[in-house]
C-alpha positions in Angstrom: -90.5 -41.7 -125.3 -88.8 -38.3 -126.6 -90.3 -35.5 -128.7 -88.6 -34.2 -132.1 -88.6 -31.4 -134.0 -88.6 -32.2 -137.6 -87.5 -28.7 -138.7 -84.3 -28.0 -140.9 -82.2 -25.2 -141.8 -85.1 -22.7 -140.4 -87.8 -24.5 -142.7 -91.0 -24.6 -140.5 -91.8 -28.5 -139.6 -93.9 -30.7 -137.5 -93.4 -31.8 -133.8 -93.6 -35.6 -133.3 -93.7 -37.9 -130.3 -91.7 -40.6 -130.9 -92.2 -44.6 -128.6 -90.6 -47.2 -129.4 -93.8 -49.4 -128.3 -96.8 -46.7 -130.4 -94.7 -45.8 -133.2 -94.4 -41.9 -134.1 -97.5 -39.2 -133.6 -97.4 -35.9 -135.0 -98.4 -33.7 -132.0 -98.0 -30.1 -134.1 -97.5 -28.8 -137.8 -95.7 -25.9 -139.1 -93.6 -25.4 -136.4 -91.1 -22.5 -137.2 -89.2 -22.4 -133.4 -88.6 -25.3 -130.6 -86.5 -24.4 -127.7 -86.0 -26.5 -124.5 -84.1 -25.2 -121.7 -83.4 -27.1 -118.4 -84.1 -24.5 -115.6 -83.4 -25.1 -111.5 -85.5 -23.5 -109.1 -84.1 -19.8 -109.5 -84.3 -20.0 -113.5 -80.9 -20.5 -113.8 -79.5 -23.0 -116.7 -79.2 -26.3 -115.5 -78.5 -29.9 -117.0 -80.8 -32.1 -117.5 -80.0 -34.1 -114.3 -79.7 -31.4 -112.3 -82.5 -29.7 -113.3 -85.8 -28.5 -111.6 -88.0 -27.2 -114.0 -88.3 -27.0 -118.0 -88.9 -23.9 -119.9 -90.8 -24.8 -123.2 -90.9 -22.2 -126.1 -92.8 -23.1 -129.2 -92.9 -20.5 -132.3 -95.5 -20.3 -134.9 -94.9 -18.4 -138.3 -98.3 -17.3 -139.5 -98.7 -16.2 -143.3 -101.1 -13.4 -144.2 -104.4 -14.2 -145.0 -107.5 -12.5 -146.4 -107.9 -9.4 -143.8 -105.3 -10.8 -141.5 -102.0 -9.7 -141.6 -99.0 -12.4 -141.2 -97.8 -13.1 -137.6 -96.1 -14.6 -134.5 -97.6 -17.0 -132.2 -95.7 -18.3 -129.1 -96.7 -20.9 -126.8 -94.2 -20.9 -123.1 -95.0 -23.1 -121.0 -93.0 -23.7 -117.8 -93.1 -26.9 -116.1 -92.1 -28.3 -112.6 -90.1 -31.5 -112.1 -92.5 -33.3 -109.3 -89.4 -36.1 -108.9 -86.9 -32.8 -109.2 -84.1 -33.1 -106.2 -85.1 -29.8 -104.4 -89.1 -30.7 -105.0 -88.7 -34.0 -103.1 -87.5 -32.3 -99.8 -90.4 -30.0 -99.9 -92.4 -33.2 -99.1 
């Protein structure tokens, strides 16, 4: 399974999980910003098989609507590795 951002050239776009078994889903639409970045324990930049956490930054672009002005939404989300190499010694 990965995820993929269908965005190009800073067009907004949607978000879909891709398996080769289900077929694609569309998790999220009108996605302006996706950034992934592969943390270890400290927050420091790691590689992906190295890594011991993900940082998960998702930007929205929202227009103006009637008596709402336009605006910025971010989801972060950082996550834990359970199976990450410093996380397994812990138990």
């Amino acid at each position: 399974m990965r995820f993929v951002f269908q965005g190009a050239n800073g067009a907004s776009g949607p978000i879909v999980r891709v398996d080769n078994a289900a077929g694609s889903v569309v998790l999220a639409t009108n996605i302006n910003g996706l950034t992934i970045s592969y943390l270890d324990m400290s927050g420091n930049a790691a590689t992906a098989a190295t890594a011991e956490r993900v940082n998960i930054d998702v930007r929205v672009d929202l227009p103006a609507e009637p008596g709402q002005p336009a605006s910025v939404v971010r989801l972060v989300s950082d996550v834990a590795f359970r199976n990450g190499p410093i996380t397994l010694k812990q138990f």
